[in-house]
C-alpha positions in Angstrom: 111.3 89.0 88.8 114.0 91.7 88.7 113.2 94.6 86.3 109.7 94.2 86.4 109.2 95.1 82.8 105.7 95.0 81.8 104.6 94.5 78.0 101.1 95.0 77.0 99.7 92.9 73.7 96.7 93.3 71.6 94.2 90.0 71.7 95.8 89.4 68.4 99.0 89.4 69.5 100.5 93.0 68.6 102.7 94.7 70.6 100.9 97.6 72.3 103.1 99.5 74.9 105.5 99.0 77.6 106.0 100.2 81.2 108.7 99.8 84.2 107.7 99.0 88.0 111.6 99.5 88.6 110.6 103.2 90.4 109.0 101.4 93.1 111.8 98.6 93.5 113.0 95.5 91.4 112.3 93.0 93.9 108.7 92.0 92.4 107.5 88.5 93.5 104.6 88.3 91.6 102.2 89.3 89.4 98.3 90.1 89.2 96.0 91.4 86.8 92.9 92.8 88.5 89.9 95.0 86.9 92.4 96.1 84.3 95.1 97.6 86.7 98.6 95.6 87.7 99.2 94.8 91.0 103.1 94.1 91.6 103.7 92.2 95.3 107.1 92.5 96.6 109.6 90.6 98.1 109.8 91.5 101.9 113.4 89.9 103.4 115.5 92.5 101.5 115.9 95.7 103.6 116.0 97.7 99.8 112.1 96.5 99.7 110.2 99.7 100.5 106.6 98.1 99.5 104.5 95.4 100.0 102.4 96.0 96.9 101.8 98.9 94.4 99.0 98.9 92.0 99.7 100.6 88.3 96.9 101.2 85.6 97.5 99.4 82.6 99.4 102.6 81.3 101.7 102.0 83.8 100.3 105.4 85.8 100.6 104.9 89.7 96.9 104.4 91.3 98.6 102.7 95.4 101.5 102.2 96.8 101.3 100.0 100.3 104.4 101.5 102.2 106.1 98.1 104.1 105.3 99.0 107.7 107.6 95.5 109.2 110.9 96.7 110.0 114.1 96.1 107.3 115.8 92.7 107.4 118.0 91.0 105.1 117.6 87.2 104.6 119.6 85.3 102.2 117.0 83.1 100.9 113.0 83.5 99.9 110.4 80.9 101.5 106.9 81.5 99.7 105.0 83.9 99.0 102.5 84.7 96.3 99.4 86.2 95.2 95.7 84.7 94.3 92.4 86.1 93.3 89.2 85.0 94.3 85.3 86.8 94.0 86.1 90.6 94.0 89.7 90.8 96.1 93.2 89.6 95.6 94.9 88.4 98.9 98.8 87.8 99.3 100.7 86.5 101.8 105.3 86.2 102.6 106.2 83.4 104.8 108.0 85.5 107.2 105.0 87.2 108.1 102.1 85.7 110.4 99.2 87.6 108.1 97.7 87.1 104.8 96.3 90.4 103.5 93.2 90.7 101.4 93.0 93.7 99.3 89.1 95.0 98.8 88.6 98.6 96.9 92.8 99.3 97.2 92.7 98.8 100.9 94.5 95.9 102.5 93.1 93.9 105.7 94.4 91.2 107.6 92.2 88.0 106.5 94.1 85.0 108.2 97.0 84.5 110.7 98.9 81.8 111.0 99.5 80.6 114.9 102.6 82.1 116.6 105.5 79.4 117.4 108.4 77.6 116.4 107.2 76.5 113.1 107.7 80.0 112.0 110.6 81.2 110.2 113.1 83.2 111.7 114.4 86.6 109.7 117.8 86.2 109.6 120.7 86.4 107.2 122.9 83.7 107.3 120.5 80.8 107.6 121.9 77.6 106.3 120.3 75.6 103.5 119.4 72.6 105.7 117.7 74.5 108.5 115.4 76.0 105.7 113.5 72.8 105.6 112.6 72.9 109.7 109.7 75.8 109.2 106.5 76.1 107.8 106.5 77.6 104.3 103.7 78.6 102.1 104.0 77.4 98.8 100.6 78.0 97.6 96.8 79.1 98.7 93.5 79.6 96.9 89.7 79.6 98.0 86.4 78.2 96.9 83.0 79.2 97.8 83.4 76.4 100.9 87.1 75.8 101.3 90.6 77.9 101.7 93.2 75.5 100.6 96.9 76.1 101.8 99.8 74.3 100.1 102.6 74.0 102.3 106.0 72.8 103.3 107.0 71.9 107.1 109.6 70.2 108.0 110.4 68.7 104.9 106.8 67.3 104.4 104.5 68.5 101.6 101.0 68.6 102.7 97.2 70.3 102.3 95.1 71.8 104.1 91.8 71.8 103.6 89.5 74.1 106.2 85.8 74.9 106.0 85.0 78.3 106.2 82.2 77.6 108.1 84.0 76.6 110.6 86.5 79.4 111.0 
């Protein structure tokens, strides 16, 4: 989403107001409403990315910023990443970093890792199309009460994983 432009509508439709995230960057990945406020996640393998997330009232005022603490690096494509709610707490997770984060009362906390190893994708520039397809990439992840769900891509397979938080 470049120029994160954010428009704010009535129920019945009528334009309200309008606000920029472009101070904090316009590399936004995605988007999530949460207890009224925005929370913009950005993209990670562009060195211009100075934050992981920010969080914005929905006048557009600045309530967090998460600083990026991994160091700069420039990749020429994007993987998967994304947001998702569940009970009281968004997490968010980039495939170029082993962590998904879980933010509870606008502080973030590592929630799962995924296993070090060669599965895991490289951050480099110049990678070529083809050699995309050869590591694990999260496409999509969501909970339930009993289950954490992860869609994924690895090695040009599309699978699901199912696993019981019981278990874990």
């Amino acid at each position: 989403l470049d120029h994160a432009n954010i428009k704010i509508y009535s129920k019945a439709g009528d334009f309200l107001r309008s606000f920029s995230l472009n101070d904090y960057g316009d590399l936004v990945q995605s988007i999530k409403m949460y207890n009224s406020n925005v929370y913009a996640f950005y993209y990670i393998p562009f060195e211009k990315a100075d934050y992981k997330w920010i969080t914005v009232d929905s006048l557009g005022h600045l309530i967090k910023k998460e600083k990026r603490k991994a160091p700069p690096f420039t990749a020429n494509f994007t993987a998967g990443e994304g947001a998702y709610l569940f009970q009281n707490r968004i997490s968010y997770w980039d495939s170029f970093v082993d962590t998904v984060f879980t933010i509870l009362d606008l502080n973030e906390r590592p929630s799962i890792i995924i296993s070090p190893g060669e599965h895991r994708l490289p951050k480099i520039q110049n990678m070529a199309p083809d050699k995309i397809s050869q590591y694990l990439r999260i496409k999509q992840i969501f909970e339930t009460n009993h289950f954490l769900i992860i869609r994924y891509v690895y090695k040009d397979k599309k699978e699901i994983v199912l696993i019981n938080k019981e278990d874990r």
